[in-house]
C-alpha positions in Angstrom: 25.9 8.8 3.2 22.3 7.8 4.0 22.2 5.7 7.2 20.4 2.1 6.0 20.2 0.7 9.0 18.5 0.9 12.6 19.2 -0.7 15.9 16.2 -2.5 16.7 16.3 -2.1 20.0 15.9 1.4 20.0 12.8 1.0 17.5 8.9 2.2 18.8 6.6 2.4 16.0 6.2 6.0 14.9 2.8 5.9 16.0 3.8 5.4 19.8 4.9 9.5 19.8 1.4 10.1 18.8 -0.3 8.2 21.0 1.4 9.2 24.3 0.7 13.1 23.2 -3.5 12.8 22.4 -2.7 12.8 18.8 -3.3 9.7 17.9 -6.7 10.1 19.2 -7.5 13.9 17.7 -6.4 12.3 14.2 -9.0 9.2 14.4 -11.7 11.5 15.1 -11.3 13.6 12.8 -10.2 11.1 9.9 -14.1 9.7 11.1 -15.6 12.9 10.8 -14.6 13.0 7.2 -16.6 10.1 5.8 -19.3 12.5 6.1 -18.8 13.9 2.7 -15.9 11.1 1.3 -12.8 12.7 -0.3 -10.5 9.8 1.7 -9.4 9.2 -2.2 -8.9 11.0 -5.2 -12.1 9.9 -6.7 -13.8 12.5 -4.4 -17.8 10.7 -4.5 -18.8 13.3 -1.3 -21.1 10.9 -0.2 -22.2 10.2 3.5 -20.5 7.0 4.9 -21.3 7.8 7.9 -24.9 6.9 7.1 -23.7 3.9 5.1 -23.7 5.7 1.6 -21.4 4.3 -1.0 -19.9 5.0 -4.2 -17.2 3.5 -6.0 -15.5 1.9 -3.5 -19.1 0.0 -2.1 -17.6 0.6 1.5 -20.0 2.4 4.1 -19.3 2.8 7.6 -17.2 0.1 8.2 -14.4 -1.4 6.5 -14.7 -4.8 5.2 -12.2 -7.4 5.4 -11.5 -10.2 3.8 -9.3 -12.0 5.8 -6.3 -11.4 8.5 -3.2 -14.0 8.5 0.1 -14.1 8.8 1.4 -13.7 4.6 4.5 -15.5 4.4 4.4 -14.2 0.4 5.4 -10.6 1.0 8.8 -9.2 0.5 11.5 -11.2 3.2 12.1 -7.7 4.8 8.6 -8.1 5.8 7.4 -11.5 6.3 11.3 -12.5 8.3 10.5 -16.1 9.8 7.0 -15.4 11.1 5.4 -13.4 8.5 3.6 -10.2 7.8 0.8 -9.6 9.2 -1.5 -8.7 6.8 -5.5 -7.9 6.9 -7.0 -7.8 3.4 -9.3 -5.2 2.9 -12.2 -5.7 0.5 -13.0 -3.3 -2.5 -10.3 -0.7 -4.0 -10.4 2.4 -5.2 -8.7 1.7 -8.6 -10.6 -0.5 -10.9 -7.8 -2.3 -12.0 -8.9 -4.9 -15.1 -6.2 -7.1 -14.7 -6.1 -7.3 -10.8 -4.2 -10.4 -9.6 -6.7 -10.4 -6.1 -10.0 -9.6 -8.6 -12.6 -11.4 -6.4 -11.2 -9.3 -3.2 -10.7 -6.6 -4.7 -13.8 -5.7 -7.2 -16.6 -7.7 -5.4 -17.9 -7.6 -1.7 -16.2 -10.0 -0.5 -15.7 -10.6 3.1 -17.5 -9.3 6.6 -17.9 -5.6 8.1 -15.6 -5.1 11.1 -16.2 -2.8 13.6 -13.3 -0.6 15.0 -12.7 -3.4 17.9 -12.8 -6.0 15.7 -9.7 -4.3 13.8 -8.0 -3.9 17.0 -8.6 -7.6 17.9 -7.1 -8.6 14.2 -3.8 -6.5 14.9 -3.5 -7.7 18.4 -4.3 -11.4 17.2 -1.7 -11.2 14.4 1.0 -9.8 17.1 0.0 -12.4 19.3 0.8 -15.1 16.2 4.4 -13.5 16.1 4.6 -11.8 12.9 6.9 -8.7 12.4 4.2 -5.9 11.4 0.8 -4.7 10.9 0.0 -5.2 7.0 -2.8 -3.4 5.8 -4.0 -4.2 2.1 -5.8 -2.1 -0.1 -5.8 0.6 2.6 -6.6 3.8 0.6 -10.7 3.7 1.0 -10.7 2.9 4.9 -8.0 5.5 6.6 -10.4 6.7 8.7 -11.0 3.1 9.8 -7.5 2.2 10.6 -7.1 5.4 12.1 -10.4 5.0 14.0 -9.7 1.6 14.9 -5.6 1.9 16.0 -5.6 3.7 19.4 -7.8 0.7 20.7 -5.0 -1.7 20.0 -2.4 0.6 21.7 -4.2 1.1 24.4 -4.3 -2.9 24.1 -0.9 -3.6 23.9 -0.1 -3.2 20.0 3.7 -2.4 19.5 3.8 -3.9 16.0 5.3 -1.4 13.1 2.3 -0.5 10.2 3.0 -1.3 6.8 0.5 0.6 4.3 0.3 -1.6 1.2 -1.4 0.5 -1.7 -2.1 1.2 -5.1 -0.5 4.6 -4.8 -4.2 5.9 -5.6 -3.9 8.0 -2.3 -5.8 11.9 -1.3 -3.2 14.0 0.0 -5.4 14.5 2.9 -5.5 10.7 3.7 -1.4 11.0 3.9 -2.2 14.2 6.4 -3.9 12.2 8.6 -1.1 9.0 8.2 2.0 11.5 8.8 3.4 9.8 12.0 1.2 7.1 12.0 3.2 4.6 9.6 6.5 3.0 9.4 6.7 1.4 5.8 4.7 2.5 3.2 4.9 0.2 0.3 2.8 1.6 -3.3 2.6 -0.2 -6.2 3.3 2.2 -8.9 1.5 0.6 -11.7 1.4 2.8 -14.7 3.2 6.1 -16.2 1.1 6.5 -19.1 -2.5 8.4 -18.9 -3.9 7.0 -21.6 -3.3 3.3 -20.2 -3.7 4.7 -16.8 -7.3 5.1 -18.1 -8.1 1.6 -19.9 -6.4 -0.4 -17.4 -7.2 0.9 -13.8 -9.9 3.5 -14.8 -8.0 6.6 -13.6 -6.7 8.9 -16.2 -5.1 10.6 -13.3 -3.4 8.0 -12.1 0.0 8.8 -12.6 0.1 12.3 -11.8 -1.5 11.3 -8.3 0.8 8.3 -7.6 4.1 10.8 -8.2 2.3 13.0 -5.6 1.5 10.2 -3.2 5.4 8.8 -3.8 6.6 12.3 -3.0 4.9 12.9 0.1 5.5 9.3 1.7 9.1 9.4 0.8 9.1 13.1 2.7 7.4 11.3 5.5 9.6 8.3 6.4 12.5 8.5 3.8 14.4 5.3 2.7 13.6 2.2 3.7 16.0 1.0 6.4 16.6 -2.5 8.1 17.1 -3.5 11.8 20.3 -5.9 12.3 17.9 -8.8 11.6 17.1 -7.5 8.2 13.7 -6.5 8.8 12.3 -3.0 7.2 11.7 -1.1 10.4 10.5 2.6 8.2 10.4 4.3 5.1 9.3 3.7 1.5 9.5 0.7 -0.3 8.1 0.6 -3.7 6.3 -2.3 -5.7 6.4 -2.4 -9.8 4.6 -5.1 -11.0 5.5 -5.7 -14.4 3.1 -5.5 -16.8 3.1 -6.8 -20.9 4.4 -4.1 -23.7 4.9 -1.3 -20.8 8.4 -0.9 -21.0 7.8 2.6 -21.6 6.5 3.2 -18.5 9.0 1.2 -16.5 11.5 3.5 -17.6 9.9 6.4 -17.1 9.2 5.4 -13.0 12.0 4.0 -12.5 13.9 8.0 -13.4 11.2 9.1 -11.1 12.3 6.8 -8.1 16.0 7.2 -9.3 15.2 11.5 -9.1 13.5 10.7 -6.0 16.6 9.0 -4.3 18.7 6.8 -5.9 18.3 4.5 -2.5 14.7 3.8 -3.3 14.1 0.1 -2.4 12.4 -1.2 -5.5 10.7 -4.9 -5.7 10.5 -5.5 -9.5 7.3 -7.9 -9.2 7.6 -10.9 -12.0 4.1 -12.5 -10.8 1.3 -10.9 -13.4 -1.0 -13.5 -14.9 -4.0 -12.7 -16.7 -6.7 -12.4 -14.8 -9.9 -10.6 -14.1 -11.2 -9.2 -16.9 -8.3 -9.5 -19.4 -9.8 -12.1 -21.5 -11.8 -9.8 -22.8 -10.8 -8.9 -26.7 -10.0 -5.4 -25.7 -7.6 -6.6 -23.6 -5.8 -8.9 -25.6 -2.7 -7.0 -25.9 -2.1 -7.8 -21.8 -3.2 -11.0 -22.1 -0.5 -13.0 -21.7 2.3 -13.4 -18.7 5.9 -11.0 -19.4 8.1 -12.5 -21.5 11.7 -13.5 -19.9 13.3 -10.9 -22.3 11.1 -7.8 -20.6 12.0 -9.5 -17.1 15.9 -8.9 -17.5 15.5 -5.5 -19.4 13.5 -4.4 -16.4 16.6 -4.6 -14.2 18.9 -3.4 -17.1 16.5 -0.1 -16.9 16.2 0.3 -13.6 20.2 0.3 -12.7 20.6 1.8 -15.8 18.4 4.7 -13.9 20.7 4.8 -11.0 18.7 2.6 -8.7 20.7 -0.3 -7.1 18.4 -1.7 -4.3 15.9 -4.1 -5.2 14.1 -6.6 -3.0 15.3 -9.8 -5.5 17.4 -9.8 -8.4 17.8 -12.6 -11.3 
C-alpha cells in the first residue's frame, strides 16, 4: 500500500540535494540561457527575453509580480495555521476568458523583480511563518524561479516549493523543475479541444496538461502529509468546476483515477463569471454551477475510483 504520510522531521525540501551537489546552480543557468529563444511553454514564441522581447505572455527579462503574502485561501494542507506563502506572478500563458484573477492574470499588473528581489520575497514569507513557497502562475517565469532560488538557499530558505499552474507546462520547463519542487498543484481545466480552444485559447490544451500530469506525478508521486497534516511532496490536483462541462469532469477524473487512484483531488466550487464572460459568446458559462452539477461532481469522481479529495459536501 502507498505510504501517505512523512515524518516531518526527517523532511528537507527536495531542492536541498541539488543545491549541496552544484546542480541547483548548473540548472538556473541554463534555465536563463533559454529565454534566448523562449520555448519555457508550449506556445513556443522563440523570442529573445533576454533582450526584453515579449510575446504572449508580455514578460521580458524579469518576472513580474503582483504581490507576495501569506494566502490563508489555499487548500488547509497548504495554508495550516500560518498560511501559504504565495507570490502572484503577473501574466499567464493560457488566455483563459473566464479567469477568476483576470486583472493579474491578462493585464501587466504589478512591478519587475530582479532575481534578489525573489529571493528576498521567499525569505520574507519564511520569516512571516508560513509552511511553503507558493508560486502562482509559474509556467512563463521557470527560469526566474530557477534563476532566483539558489540566492535564497544560500540565504537560509528551507521552505518546501509548491508550483501552482495551469497545467499549460513545456516538458522542458518540468526538466529543469525535476528535483527542484515538492508539491505541484495543476489546475486541469478542460478535456475537450474544441472548448479547450474558445475558453483558454489553446486547442492543445488537454493533450499537454495529460503530459504535464504524467510527468509531475512521475516526479514526486502522491501527495503525502507530515504528522501535522501538511502536504510535504507530490501532486495535488485542482478542478475547478466549470458550467455544462460535465463531460469533461468525467473524462479527467478516469485520467487521475488511471493515473493512481490516490490522486489528491480539490474539486473547486468557487467559479463566478468573470472576465470576459459577459460577452454574448459566452453566455453559455455565464452563470455560477448549479448545486446539482456540484454533488454529481463527487458522484463522478468516486464513481472513477478516486477517494481523496481536499473537501467534500
Amino acid at each position: 500500500m502507498t505510504k501517505l504520510s512523512i515524518d516531518s522531521g526527517h523532511f528537507e525540501p527536495a531542492y536541498m540535494k541539488l543545491f549541496r551537489t552544484g546542480e541547483l546552480y548548473r540548472r538556473s543557468r541554463e534555465a536563463v540561457r533559454s529565454l534566448a529563444s523562449c520555448r519555457v511553454c508550449p506556445r513556443d514564441c522563440a523570442v529573445d527575453r533576454l533582450a526584453d522581447e515579449t510575446a504572449l505572455c508580455k514578460s521580458g527579462r524579469r518576472a513580474i509580480v503582483s504581490s507576495h503574502f501569506p494566502h490563508f485561501g489555499e487548500e488547509d494542507c497548504l495554508k495550516g495555521t500560518h498560511g501559504s506563502g504565495t507570490i502572484f506572478f503577473s501574466m499567464c500563458n493560457l488566455m483563459c476568458v473566464f479567469c477568476q484573477n483576470f486583472d493579474i492574470s491578462q493585464k501587466v499588473d504589478g512591478m519587475e523583480a530582479t532575481a534578489e528581489d525573489l529571493a528576498l520575497m521567499m525569505l520574507d514569507l519564511q520569516k512571516r511563518g508560513c509552511h511553503n513557497i507558493n508560486f502562482v502562475t509559474p509556467e512563463h517565469v521557470v527560469p526566474q524561479i530557477l534563476e532566483a532560488l539558489p540566492l535564497a538557499v544560500q540565504m537560509g530558505l528551507r521552505l518546501p516549493l509548491v508550483y501552482n499552474t495551469g497545467a499549460y507546462d513545456s516538458m522542458e520547463s518540468l526538466r529543469l523543475l525535476d528535483g527542484v519542487v515538492d508539491i505541484y498543484m495543476p489546475d486541469f481545466k478542460y478535456w475537450d479541444p474544441d472548448r479547450s480552444e474558445k475558453y483558454l485559447k489553446a486547442r492543445d490544451y488537454p493533450e499537454v496538461a495529460q503530459g504535464v500530469l504524467r510527468e509531475m506525478h512521475r516526479q514526486v508521486g502522491d501527495l503525502v502529509f507530515d504528522e501535522t497534516g501538511l502536504a510535504r511532496r507530490g501532486l495535488l490536483v485542482r478542478h475547478l468546476l466549470m458550467p455544462g462541462a460535465g463531460e469533461d469532469l468525467t473524462a479527467i477524473m478516469r485520467f487521475l483515477s488511471d493515473l493512481s487512484p490516490d490522486t489528491y483531488v480539490n474539486l473547486m466550487d468557487q467559479y463566478r463569471p468573470a472576465g470576459r464572460v459577459s460577452d454574448a459568446r459566452y453566455a453559455e458559462i455565464n452563470r455560477r454551477v448549479s448545486g446539482e452539477e456540484l454533488e454529481n461532481a463527487y458522484s463522478v469522481a468516486r464513481a472513477s475510483g478516486l477517494h481523496r479529495f481536499n473537501a467534500q459536501p
